[in-house]
C-alpha positions as a printed NumPy array, in Angstrom:
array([[ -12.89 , -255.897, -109.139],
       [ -12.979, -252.053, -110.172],
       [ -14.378, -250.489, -112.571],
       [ -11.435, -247.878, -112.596],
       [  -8.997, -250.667, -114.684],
       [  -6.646, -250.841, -111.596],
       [  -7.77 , -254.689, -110.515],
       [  -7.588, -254.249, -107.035],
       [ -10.602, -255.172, -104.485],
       [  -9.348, -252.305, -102.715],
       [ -10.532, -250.159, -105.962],
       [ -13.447, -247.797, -106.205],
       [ -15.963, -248.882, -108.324],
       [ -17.642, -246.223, -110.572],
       [ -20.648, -245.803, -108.066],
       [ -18.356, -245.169, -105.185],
       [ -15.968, -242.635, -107.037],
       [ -19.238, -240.552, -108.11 ],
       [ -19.834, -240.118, -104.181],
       [ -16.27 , -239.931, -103.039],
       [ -14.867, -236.63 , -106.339],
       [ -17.967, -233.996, -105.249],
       [ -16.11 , -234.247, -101.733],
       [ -12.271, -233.527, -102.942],
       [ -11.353, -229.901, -102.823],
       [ -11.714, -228.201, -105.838],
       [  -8.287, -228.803, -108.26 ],
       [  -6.229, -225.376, -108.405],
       [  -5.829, -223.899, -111.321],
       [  -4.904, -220.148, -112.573],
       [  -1.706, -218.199, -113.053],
       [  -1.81 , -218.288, -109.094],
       [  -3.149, -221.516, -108.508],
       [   0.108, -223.571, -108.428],
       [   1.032, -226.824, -110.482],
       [  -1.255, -228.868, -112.934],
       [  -1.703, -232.35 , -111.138],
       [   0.671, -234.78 , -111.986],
       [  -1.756, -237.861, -111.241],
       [  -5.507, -238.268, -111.644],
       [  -7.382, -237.844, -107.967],
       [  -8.717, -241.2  , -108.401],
       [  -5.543, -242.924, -108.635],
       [  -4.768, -241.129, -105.624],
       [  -7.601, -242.193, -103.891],
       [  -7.198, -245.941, -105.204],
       [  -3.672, -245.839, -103.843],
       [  -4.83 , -244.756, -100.303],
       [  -7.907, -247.233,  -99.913],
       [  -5.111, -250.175, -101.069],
       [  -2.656, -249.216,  -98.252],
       [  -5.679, -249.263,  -95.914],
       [  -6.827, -252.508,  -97.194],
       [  -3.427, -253.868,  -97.285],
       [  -1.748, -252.287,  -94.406],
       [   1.885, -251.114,  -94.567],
       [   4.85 , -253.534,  -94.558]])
């Protein structure tokens, strides 16, 4: 199980996100630099590695 309070095996654990968040582009900020993000990177992450691990329906 995660560390990330999601409960999925398909979760990053705390180790793994510290390697995965130094390679996500840089979040944009600014008058220019578009919306705030609506949802934390790592739940978008999580999300991703579950529909790997799970496949698609």
């Amino acid at each position: 199980m995660s560390d990330s309070g999601g409960g999925y095996p398909s979760d990053l654990t705390e180790e793994q996100w510290e390697l995965v968040e130094p390679l996500l582009p840089a979040a944009r900020v600014g008058p220019k630099g578009g919306r705030r993000e609506k949802h934390p990177r790592r739940r978008i992450v999580d999300a991703i590695f579950y529909v790997v691990w799970t496949g698609c329906a």
